[in-house]
Each structure stands twice: as C-alpha cells, then as structure tokens.
C-alpha positions in Angstrom: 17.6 -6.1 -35.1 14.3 -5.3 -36.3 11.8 -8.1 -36.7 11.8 -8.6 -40.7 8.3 -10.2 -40.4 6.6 -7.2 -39.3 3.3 -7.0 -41.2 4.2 -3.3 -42.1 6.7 -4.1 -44.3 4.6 -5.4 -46.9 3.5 -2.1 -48.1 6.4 0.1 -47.3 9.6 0.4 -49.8 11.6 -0.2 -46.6 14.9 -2.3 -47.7 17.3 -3.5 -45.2 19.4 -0.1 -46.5 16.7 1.9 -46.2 16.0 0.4 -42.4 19.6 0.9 -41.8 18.7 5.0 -42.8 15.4 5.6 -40.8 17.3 3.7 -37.6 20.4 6.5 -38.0 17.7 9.5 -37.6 15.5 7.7 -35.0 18.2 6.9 -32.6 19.4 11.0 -33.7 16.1 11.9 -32.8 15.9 9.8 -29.7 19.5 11.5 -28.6 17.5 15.1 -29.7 20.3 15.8 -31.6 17.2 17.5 -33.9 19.7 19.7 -36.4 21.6 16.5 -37.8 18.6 14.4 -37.6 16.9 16.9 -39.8 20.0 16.9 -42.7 20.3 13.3 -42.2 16.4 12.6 -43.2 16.7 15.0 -46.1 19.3 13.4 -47.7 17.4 9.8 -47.2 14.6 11.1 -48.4 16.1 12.1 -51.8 16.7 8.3 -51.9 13.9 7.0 -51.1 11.2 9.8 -51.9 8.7 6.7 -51.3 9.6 5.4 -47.9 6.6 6.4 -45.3 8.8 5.7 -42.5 11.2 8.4 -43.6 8.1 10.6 -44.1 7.3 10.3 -40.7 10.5 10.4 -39.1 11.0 13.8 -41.1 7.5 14.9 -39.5 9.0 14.4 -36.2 11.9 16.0 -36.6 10.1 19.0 -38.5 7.9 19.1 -35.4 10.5 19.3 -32.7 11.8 21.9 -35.0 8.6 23.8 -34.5 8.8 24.1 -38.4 4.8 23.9 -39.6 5.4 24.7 -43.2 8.0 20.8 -43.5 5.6 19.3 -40.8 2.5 19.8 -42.9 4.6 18.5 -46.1 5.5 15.5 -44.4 2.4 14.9 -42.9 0.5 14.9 -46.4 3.0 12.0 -47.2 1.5 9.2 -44.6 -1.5 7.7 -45.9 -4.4 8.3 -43.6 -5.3 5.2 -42.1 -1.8 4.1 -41.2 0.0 3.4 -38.0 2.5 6.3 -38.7 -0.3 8.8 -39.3 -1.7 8.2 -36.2 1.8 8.0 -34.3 2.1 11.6 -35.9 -1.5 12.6 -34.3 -0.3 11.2 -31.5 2.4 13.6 -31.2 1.0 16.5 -32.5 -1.7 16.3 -29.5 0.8 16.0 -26.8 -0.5 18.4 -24.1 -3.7 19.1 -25.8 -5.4 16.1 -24.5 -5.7 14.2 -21.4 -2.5 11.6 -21.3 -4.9 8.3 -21.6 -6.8 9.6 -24.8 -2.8 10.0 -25.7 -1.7 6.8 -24.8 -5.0 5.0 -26.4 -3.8 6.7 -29.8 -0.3 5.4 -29.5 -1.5 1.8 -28.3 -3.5 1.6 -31.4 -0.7 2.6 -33.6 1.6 -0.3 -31.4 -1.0 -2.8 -32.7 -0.9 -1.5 -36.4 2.8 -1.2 -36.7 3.2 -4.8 -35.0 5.4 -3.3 -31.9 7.5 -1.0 -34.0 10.8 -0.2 -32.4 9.6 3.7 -33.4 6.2 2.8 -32.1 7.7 1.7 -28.6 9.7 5.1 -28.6 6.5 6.8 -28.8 5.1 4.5 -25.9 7.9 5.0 -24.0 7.4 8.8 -23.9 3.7 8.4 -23.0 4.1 6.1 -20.5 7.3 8.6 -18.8 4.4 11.8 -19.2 2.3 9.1 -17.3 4.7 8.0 -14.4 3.9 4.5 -15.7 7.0 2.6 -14.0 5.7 -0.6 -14.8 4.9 0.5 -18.1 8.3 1.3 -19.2 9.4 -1.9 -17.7 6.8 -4.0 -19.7 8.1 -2.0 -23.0 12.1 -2.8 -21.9 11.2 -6.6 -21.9 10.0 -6.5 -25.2 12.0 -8.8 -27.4 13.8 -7.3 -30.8 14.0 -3.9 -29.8 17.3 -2.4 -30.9 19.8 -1.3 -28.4 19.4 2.3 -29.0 15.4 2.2 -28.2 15.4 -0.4 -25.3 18.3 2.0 -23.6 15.4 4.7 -24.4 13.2 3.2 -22.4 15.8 1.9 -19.8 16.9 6.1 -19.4 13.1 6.9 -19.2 12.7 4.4 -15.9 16.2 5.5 -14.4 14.8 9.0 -14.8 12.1 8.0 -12.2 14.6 5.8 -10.2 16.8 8.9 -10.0 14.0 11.0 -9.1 12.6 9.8 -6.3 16.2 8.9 -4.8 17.0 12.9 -4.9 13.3 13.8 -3.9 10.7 11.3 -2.2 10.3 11.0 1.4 11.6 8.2 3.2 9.0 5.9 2.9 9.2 6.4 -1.0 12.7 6.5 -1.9 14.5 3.8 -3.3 18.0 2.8 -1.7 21.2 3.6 -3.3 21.7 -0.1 -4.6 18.2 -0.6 -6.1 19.3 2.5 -8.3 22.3 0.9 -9.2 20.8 -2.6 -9.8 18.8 -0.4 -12.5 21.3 0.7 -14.2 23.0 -2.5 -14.0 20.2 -3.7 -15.8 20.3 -1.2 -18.3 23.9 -1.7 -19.4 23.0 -5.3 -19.4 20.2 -5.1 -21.6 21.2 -1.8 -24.1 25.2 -2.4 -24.1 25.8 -0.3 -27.2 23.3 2.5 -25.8 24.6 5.7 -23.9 21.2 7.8 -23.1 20.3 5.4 -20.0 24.2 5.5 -18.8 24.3 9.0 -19.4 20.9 9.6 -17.4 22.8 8.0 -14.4 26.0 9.5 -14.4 24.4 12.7 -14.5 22.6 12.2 -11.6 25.5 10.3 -9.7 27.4 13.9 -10.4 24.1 15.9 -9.2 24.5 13.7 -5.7 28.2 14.6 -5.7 29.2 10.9 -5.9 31.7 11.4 -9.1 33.2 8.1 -7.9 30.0 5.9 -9.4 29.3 8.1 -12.1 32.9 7.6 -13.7 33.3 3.8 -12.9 30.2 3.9 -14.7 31.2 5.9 -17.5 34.8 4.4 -18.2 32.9 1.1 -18.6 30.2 2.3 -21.3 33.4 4.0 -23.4 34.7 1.0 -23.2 32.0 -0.3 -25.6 31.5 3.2 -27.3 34.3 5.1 -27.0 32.8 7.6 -29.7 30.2 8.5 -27.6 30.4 12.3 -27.5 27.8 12.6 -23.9 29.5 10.3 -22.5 32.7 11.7 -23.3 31.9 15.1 -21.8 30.5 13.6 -18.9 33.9 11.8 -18.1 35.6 15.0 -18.0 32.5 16.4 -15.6 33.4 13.6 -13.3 37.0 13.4 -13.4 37.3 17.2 -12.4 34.1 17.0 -9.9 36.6 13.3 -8.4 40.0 15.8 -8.2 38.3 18.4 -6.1 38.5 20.5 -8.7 42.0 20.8 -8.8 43.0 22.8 -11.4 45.8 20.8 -13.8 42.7 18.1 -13.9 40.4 21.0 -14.9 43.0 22.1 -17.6 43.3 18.7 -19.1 39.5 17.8 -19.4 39.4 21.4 -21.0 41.8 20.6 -23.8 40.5 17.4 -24.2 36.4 19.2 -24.6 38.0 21.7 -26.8 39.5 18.7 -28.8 36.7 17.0 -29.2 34.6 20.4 -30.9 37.4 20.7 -33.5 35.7 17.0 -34.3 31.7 18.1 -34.4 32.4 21.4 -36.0 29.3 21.1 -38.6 27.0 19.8 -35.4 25.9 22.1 -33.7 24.0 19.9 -31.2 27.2 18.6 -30.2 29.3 21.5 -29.6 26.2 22.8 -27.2 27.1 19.4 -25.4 30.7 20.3 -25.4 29.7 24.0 -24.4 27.9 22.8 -21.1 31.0 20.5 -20.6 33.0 23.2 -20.2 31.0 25.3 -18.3 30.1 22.7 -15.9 34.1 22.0 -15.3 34.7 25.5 -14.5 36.4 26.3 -18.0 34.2 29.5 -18.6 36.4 31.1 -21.6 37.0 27.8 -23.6 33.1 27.6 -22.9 32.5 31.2 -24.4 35.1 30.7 -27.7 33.1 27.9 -28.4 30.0 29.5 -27.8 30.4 32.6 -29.5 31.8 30.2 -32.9 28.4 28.6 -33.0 26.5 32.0 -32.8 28.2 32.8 -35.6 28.1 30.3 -37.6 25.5 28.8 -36.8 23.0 32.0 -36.1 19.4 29.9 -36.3 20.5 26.9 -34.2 18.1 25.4 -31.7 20.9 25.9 -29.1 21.6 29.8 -29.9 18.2 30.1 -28.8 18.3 28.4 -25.4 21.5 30.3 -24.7 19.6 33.2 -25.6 16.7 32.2 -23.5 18.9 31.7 -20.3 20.7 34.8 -21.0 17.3 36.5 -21.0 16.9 35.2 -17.2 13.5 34.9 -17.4 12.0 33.2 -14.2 15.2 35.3 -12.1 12.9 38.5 -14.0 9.4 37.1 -12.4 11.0 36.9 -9.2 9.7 40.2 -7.7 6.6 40.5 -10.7 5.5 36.8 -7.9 6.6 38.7 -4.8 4.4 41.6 -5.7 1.7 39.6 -6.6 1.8 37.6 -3.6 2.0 41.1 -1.3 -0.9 42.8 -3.3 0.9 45.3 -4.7 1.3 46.4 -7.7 4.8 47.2 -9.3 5.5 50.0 -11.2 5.3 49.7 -15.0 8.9 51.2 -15.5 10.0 48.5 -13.8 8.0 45.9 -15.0 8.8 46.5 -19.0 12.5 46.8 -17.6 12.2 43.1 -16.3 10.1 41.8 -19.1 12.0 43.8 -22.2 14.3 40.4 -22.7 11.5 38.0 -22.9 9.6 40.0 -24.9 12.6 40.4 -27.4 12.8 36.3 -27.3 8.9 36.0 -27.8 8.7 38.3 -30.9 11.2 36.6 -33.1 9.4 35.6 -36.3 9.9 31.8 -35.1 11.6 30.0 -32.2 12.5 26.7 -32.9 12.3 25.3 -30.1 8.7 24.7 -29.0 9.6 24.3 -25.6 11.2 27.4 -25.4 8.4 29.1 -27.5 5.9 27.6 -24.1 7.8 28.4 -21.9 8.7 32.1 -23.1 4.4 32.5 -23.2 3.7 31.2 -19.9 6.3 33.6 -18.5 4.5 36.5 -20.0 1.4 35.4 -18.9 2.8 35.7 -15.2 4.3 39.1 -16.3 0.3 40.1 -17.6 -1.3 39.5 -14.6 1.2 41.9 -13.4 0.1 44.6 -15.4 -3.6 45.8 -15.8 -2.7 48.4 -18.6 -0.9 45.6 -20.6 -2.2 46.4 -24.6 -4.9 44.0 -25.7 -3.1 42.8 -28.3 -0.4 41.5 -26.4 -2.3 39.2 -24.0 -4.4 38.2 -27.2 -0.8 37.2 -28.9 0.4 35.2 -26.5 -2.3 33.4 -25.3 -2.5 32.2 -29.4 1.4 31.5 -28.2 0.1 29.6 -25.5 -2.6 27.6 -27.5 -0.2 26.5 -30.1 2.3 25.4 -27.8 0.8 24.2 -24.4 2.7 24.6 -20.8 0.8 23.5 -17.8 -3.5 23.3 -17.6 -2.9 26.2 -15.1 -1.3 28.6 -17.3 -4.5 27.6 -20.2 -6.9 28.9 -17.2 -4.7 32.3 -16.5 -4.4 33.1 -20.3 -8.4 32.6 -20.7 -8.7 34.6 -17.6 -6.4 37.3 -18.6 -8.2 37.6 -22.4 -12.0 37.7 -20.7 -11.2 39.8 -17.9 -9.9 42.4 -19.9 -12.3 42.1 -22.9 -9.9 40.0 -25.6 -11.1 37.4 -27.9 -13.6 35.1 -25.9 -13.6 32.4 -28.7 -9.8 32.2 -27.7 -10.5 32.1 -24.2 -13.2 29.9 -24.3 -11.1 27.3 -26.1 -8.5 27.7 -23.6 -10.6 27.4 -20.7 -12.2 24.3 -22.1 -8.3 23.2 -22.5 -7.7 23.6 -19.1 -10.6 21.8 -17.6 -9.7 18.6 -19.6 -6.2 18.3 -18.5 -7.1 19.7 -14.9 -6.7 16.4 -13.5 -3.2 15.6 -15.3 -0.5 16.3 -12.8 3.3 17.2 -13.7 5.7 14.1 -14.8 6.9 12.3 -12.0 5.0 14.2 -9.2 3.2 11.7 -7.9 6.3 9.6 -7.4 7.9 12.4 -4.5 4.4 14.0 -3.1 2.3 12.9 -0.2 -1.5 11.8 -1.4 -2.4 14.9 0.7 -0.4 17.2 -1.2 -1.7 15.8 -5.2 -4.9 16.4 -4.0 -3.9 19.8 -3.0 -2.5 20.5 -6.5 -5.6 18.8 -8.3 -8.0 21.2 -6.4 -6.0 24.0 -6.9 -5.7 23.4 -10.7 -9.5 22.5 -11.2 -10.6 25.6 -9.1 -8.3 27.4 -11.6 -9.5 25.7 -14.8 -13.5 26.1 -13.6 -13.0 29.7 -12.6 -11.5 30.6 -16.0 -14.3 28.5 -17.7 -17.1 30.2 -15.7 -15.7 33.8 -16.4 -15.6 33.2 -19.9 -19.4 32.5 -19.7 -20.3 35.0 -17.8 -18.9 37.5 -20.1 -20.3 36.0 -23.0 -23.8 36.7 -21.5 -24.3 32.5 -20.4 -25.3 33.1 -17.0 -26.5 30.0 -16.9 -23.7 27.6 -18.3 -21.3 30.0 -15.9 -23.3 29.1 -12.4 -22.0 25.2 -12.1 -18.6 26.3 -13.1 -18.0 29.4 -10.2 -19.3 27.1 -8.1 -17.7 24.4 -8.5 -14.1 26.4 -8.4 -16.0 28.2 -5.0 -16.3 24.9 -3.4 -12.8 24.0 -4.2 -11.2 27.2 -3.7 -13.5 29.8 -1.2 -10.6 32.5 -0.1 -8.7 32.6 -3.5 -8.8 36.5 -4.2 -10.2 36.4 -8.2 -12.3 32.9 -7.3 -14.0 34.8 -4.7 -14.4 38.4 -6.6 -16.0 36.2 -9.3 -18.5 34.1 -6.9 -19.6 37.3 -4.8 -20.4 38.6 -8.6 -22.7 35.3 -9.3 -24.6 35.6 -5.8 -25.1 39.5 -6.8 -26.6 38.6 -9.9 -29.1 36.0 -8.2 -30.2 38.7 -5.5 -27.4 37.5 -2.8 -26.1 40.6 -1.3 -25.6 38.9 2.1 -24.1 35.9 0.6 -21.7 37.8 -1.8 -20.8 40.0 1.2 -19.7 36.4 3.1 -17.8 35.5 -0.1 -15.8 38.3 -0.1 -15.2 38.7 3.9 -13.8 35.4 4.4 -11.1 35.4 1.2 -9.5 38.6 2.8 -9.8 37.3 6.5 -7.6 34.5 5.1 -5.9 36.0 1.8 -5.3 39.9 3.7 -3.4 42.0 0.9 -3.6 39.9 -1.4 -7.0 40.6 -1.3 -7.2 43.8 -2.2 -10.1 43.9 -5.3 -12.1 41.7 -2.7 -12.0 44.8 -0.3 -12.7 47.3 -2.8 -15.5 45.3 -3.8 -16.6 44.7 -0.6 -17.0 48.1 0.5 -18.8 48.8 -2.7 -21.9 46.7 -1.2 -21.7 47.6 2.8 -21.7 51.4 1.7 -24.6 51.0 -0.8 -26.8 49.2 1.4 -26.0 52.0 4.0 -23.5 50.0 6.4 -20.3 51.7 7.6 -16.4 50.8 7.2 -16.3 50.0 10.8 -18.9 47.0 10.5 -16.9 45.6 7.8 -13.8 45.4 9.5 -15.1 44.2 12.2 -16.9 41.2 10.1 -13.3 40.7 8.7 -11.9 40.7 12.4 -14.3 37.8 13.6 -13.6 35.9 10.6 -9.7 36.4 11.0 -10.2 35.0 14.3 -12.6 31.7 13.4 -9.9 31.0 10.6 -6.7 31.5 12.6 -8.5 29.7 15.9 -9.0 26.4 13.4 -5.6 26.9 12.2 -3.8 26.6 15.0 -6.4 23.7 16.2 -4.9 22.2 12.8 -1.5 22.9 13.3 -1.6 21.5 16.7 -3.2 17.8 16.0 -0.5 17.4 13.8 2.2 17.5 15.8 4.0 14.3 16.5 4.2 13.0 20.0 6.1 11.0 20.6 9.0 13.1 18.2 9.7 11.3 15.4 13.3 9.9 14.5 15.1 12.0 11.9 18.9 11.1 10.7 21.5 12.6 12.3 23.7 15.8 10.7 27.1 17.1 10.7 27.0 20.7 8.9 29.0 22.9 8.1 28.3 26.7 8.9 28.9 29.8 7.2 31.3 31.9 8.8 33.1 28.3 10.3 32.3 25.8 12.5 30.3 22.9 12.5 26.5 22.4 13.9 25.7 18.4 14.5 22.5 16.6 15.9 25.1 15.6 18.9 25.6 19.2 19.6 23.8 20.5 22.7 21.1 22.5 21.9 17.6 24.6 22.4 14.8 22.6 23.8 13.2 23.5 20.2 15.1 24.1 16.6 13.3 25.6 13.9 15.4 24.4 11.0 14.3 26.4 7.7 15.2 24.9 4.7 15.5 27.4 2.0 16.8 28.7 -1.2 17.5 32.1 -2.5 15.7 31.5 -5.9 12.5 30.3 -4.3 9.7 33.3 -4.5 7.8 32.1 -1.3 11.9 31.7 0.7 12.1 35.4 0.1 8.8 36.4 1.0 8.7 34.7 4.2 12.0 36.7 5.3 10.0 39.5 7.1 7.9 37.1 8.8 10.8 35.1 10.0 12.5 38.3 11.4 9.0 39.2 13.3 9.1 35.3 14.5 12.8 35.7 15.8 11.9 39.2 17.7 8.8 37.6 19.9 11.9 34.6 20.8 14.8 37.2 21.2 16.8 36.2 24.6 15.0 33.2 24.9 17.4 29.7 25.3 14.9 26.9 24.8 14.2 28.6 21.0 17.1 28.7 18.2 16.6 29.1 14.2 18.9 26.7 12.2 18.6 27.9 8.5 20.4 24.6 6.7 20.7 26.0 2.6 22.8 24.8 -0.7 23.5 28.7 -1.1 24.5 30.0 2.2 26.1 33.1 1.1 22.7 34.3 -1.1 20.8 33.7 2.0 22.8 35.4 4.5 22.1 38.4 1.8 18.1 37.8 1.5 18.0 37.2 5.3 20.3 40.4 6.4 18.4 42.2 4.2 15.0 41.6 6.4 17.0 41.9 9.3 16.3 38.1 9.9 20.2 36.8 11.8 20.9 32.7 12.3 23.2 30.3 12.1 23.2 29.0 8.5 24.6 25.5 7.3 25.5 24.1 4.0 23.3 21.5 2.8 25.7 18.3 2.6 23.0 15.8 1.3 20.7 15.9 4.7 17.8 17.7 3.8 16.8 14.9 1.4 17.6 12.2 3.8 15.2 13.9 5.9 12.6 13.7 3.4 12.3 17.6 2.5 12.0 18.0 -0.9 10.0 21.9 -1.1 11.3 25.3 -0.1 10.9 26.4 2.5 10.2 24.0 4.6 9.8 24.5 8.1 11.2 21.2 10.7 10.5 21.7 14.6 13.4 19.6 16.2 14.0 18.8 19.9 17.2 19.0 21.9 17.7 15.0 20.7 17.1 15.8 17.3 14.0 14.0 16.5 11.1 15.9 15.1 8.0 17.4 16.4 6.3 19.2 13.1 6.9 19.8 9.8 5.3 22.7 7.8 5.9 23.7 3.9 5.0 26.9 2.5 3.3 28.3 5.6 5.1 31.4 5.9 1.5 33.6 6.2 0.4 31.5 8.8 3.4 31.7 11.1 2.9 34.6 13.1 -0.2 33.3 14.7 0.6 29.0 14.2 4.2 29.1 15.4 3.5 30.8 19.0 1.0 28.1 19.5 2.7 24.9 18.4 5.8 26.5 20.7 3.8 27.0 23.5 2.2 23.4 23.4 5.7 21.8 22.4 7.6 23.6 25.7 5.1 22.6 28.0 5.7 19.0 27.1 8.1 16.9 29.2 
C-alpha cells in the first residue's frame, strides 16, 4: 500500500478510490500496455477532472503515445512548481540531456513527492539508463512500495543480471545461481508482480534452459494465474521443453488462440499473443490474429512495429554499410529500392511510437550518407525527426554533419551538434557491464571525435573559423585516420597556411583507411599537383606510411599475445554437414576459430579477406579455420559466396562461455585448446597481422 501520510496528499483530491484509479494505469503503464492505459486514464479523469496525479499519469501515457497535442493538455494541468511537473520534465528530456542532469531532476521530484511509488518508477528507469546496479537495489529496499513497482525495479536489475550472464567475459559474468538467487528475491519481495518473472523466463528461454523458465513460471501463475505474459510465456516454454514436438505445439496454439478471444478490445495483448504464436512455431494462427488487429485496430502502436519489421529496415542498410565501408558508392536505383519501405514508414503523418519514429530517422540518416544527391529537404526533415526524438549522440553528430556538409539549415545542425557533444560521454544502457575498460574508451573517443567533428564543421561553415579550430582538433587528436575527420583537419591547416601539414593529414588516413578514403585522395592530389609534385611522390608518401602503420601493427598484435596460452573451456560441436568437432579432437598446431553471424555488416565484409587468409595457408597442417556460428546454413552461403570453405559448427552455448560477445571475433587456439590471441573486428588488418602472429605462434615450442 501506499503511505497515506505522504505530504503530497494534502493538496491533491487523491481519495483511496481515486489512488485505487491512478495505481490501475501506472502499473498499465509500467506493463507498456500504452493503448488501455490511455482509455483507462480517460475515463478517470472524467471522474476526477481535478486529480493532478491522473493529469500526469495521462501526460505519460500521451507521451509514450508520441501524441503532443494530449501531452501539452495534460501538461498545462500540473501546477508548475510540483513534483509531478518536474517528473514530467524529467521525462520529456530523456536523451536530450546527459543522464546525471536526468537523474538530479528526478531525485528532486523523489524529495517533493515524499518517495512516490510513481516517483521511484521514474528513478528506477534512470538508474537502469545509468547501469546503476546498486541503485536499483537501494530503490527495491524501499519500504511501502506496491508489488507492481518494487517487481519494476526487481525486472530492471534482473535485466542487468541477465545481461551480463549472456554477454560479459568471464571475469564479469555472474554464475547461474547468483541469477537465480535474483530472481528468487524478486518473487520474494513482488509476489503479485509478473514483469521481473517474466524478464527471467524470457531469458531462461533465450539460453535454451525451458526447464527453469517454466518451474519458474508455473509458480508465479500460481499466484496470478490471469497473468496474460506469463501465460504466453508458458506455452513458449512448454513447446521450446517438448522439443518442439508438434501435438505440444498444437495445444499451446489453441490454448494462445483462446486466450485472444478474451483481450479482443486490447490490442496490446493480442500483439503479446501474436509473438506467442509466432515464437511456438504457429505462424498461421499468428497471421489470423495479426491480420484481425490490422483491421480493426488500423492506428495501433503494434500495427506499426509490425509494419516496421516488415519494412526490414537494418536487413536494407546491410549493403548501403558494406558500401560504405568499401568506398564505393551504390547505385541510386538501388539505394531508393532499399530505402522506399522506410521512407513509406517515416512519412506517415504521425508514428506513435516514438521509438520507432527514432529509430526509422536514424536509419535514414545511414541511408543519407549513402547518397550525395539525396534532396535537401529530405536530410533537413529527418534530422528535425531526429531532434524531436533522439537515438544515439552519434547519430546527432551524422545528422548535423549531413545538413552542413550539404548546405541545410545550420541553426539545426548547430543544435544537433551541440546535442551530441553533451551526451558524447553517455554510453549505451548496460555496456559497461559486458565491455573491457579498453574497449569503453574506444567507444567514448570514437563518439566525441564524432560529436567535435560535427560541431567544428558546423562552424566552419557558418564563417567561425575561430570557434571551429578547438573542435577539429580536438576530434583530430582523437580520431587522425577517420576519412571525413581527416578531410576536415587538412581543410583547417589549409586555411592557416599548412600545406605540408594538411598533406600529412590526409596521407596517413588513407595509409590506414585505403578505400575508404577515397575524398582524402582526391583531395590530396588536389594539393601535390598544385604545388607542382607528381602522382608518383604521393603514392610513394602513402607507401612509407602504409608500412610505418602496418610495422606498429603487427608490433601491437604481437605483444599481445598470450604466452603461456590461456585456458579456455572445453567444446563439443556439432558441424554442418555431420559430425562433431571437440577440444579433445586432434588437431592443427593453430585454430583460427571465427565467430560470426550472417546479419553482422563487418562478418560479411571480412569474407574476402578470410578467403585471401585461407589461400596463403592452403596445404598447410599446422593451420585450420574453425568457423563456430548460431546460423550455420546463412554462413556456409556468405562464405561460399567469397569462396571462403571450413568446417562450420553450431554455436551450443560456447562462445559465451568463452567470453566472446562481438562478431566477428577472431580466437587463435593451440592443438590443446587454450588460447594464444583474440582479435575483434580486425578484418582490414588481417592480411598483414595474421601472417605475423602465425609465424611468431609456430615457432614457439
């Protein structure tokens, strides 16, 4: 129950009726079950016209609705100075402003509201955007939360548990029974909730371990047996703990099917009940029911997100990044052909969903920097997209760079470059929990270099020479080869009389970047030919610089090794094709084990390079390839493809024991399968790193 002391209550209309109402829509809102939430408020709210608390909860509901015209309404409702108001502000500036400003506001609005079950919700998802673990385990001690928000909170920390048990390295992942001594915990301390026991079970089914997930599950129904997730994630598990034998499939179909002749008028629910189905292998119950809430239904949240993954959108980047990353440019026939489905999401007159509506801009901004010729118009619309609805401080910095580069509105891309450099240093939700310290501070550098390049452009071509210099230099220092970085530094030193220096600029990012490079090389032969040098000085500039890069490199590559080989944990694979590879079986004196996916951009890019690898080995006994995948049939299509032919194994769970958690990852393993070196993401560096780290790792005894 909620404390009846709490100072707000002195000044809010808020009977123990009209708690009872707000508490319905909250916990509807904390399920995100937004459409029922919405109807629910209304009707309240003709009730109690009065009751701020309603006000607000309507505001939230309006703004995950992405609905400004209700949202503004609402918001004109909370007086000014109150804790809800600034909850609301709170909200409202979600990804606009660094996530301590965010939690200050939301702190402060704790304090006024006297630890308001609402006000803790809001906390909860602050401190989750934060990776605060023991945060959200200072807010589930709390005393006289309700069930429904302390199993918030509880599904908030089990998202982190889960996490880093699927993705951290070794040394950071928790064991199987601290994970369960979690959720223990959380049925213990929420017993009426189902969002932390639905968390789990999901992720128990994710691991392929349907036996926990269900034993978990058949307990919680046993206390809510109305719960509608948990219902649908029964049948998930009972299905996934048959082997997918068909009369179990039938049955947990009928009963799905059952359960949406029940939540006909929600449409939230039957999208539940329309991934149930799906997920169980049911695919025509799953499109009956589907195409019944198109119809009637035709503006629902969840029309759009099927519509969204119908659309296919980051499967329709895939070779827009590939081209990209080869410096090549596709052809525009080609490109509107990929890009005509997210276009037709991104013009509707509103998408509800504001997550979808960030997500749909960010995707055309990768599609823009595809396409030089791209109308002005376009990149101007959905970088306002983009403003109103922010993705990731990187995508702010490629909007801003798109508008000034091409001569758009540089008041927008200002803003959006100031945007970026404020939340440069924020890093993704639950990042820091799964990635080395090495690698956040590669992700931080990359993002500031970003953020300070965009910001510096946009100065530049506003005529601030000035304000631009610290900016371009400061992305410079944190990103020297980076193609546009480097094109946009070599301009600066031009401007200050630096013709040798911008020449140095531009040499080194295409001795380390090559193709992609390609505007740096243009540019570059600009300046040698106009001061009177030839082509054939220039390329050999580029050729000593290759060199000096590659020679520190491999000096790199090689003090990294581990001697002695570390320990990894053992394997038993199955192959494609039949058969079974196992760390017992006898083997090269060196596997290259290539983790990869057929989704992941930089796995299909490396293909070629792999094949040129596996040529200079060909014949050779003390070398094999081991490609271990989830998806061995896609691969053995990418790899064919570039002509690239190994053994590939199916994924049973050992890639995450052995701490990989990126594609593709590269693992050098000896004949007693321990390992030598590890290398993510490396695939332009392999054709020069590999032979060297081979060479060093055959001559040792």
């Amino acid at each position: 129950m909620e404390r009846p002391d709490a100072t707000h209550r002195a000044s809010e209309p808020d009977s123990q009726a009209s708690a009872r109402m707000a508490d319905e829509v909250r916990d509807l809102l904390l399920e995100e079950r937004i459409e029922l939430a919405r109807a629910r408020v209304n009707v309240h709210l003709a009730e109690s016209p009065g009751d701020v608390r309603l006000h607000w909860l309507a505001a939230m509901a309006a703004l995950a609705d992405n609905d400004s015209q209700a949202l503004a309404a609402h918001r004109a409702a909370l007086p000014d100075d109150s804790g809800w108001a600034l909850l609301l502000h709170a909200q409202e500036r979600s990804g606009t402003i660094p996530r301590h400003e965010l939690a200050s506001l939301v702190a402060r609005a704790r304090t006024q509201l006297d630890d308001h079950p609402d006000a803790v919700s809001q906390h909860a998802r602050v401190l989750a955007l934060q990776t605060d673990e023991d945060g959200l385990a200072a807010l589930a001690a709390l005393p006289h939360l309700p069930d429904s928000v302390r199993d918030f909170v509880h599904a908030k920390r089990l998202g982190f548990a889960f996490f880093r048990l699927e993705a951290a390295p070794p040394p950071m992942r928790p064991t199987r029974e601290q994970v369960q001594a979690l959720v223990a915990s959380a049925e213990q301390a929420a017993p009426s909730g189902t969002l932390a026991v639905a968390q789990a079970a999901e992720k128990w089914l994710s691991l392929d371990r349907p036996d926990l997930a269900l034993d978990l599950l058949e307990r919680a129904l046993a206390r809510r047996p109305d719960a509608l997730a948990l219902n649908v994630l029964r049948a998930r598990a009972r299905v996934a703990a048959a082997k997918q034998d068909p009369a179990q499939r039938d049955a947990a179909s009928r009963e799905l099917v059952a359960l949406a002749d029940q939540h006909r008028a929600d449409p939230d629910a039957l999208t539940q009940l329309v991934d149930g189905l799906s997920a169980i292998g049911a695919t025509e119950a799953a499109r009956t029911l589907q195409d019944d809430v198109r119809r009637r239904f035709p503006a629902a949240r969840a029309v759009e997100r099927w519509d969204w993954e119908a659309a296919s959108v980051f499967g329709a980047l895939k070779s827009c990044s590939m081209a990209q990353f080869e410096g090549k440019q596709i052809a525009a026939h080609e490109l509107a052909q990929q890009r005509a489905p997210v276009d037709a999401f991104f013009d509707r007159p509103r998408v509800r969903d504001s997550w979808l509506h960030a997500a749909t801009a960010a995707a055309l901004v990768d599609f823009l920097k595809c396409e030089p010729q791209a109308p002005l118009q376009r990149v101007e619309a959905v970088a306002r997209a983009l403003l109103a609805a922010p993705f990731e401080a990187q995508y702010d910095a490629q909007a801003s760079v798109l508008l000034a580069s091409r001569g758009g509105d540089l008041e927008l891309a200002r803003v959006l470059a100031e945007r970026a450099v404020a939340l440069a240093r924020e890093l993704p939700p639950g990042y820091v929990l799964v990635a080395e310290p090495a690698d956040v501070e590669k992700y931080h550098r990359a993002v500031q270099a970003l953020a300070h390049h965009a910001r510096g452009l946009v100065h530049l071509r506003a005529g601030r020479a000035e304000e631009a210099r610290p900016d371009i230099s400061r992305a410079h220092e944190l990103l020297p080869t980076h193609p546009d970085i480097a094109l946009l530094a070599a301009e600066s030193a031009e401007r200050d009389g630096e013709g040798h220096r911008a020449e140095q600029i531009l040499a080194r990012s295409i001795a380390k970047k090559g193709a992609q490079a390609r505007a740096c090389r243009a540019r570059l032969l600009e300046l040698v030919r106009a001061r009177g040098g030839k082509e054939a000085d220039l390329d050999r500039t580029i050729a000593r610089l290759e060199r000096e890069w590659k020679d520190e490199r491999i000096a790199a590559v090689l003090a990294a090794r581990s001697v002695p080989p570390k320990p990894l944990p053992s394997f038993a694979l199955d192959l494609r094709g039949g058969g079974r590879i196992s760390s017992e079986s006898p083997g090269a004196r060196v596997t290259i084990v290539i983790a990869t996916e057929p989704w992941c951009t930089q796995c299909r890019l490396e293909a070629p390079e792999l094949t040129k690898l596996q040529q200079r080995y060909r014949g050779r006994k003390d070398v094999q390839f081991l490609v271990v995948t989830s998806d061995p049939d896609g691969i053995a299509k990418l790899h064919e493809g570039a002509g690239f032919h190994s053994p590939i194994a199916r994924d049973d769970g050992w890639l995450r024991a052995a701490g990989i958690n990126a594609y593709p990852t590269h693992l050098f393993m000896d004949a007693e399968g321990r390992e030598f070196y590890r290398e993510s993401g490396g695939y332009t560096e392999m054709h020069f790193t590999y032979p060297a780290l081979l060479t060093a790792l055959l001559r040792q005894r």
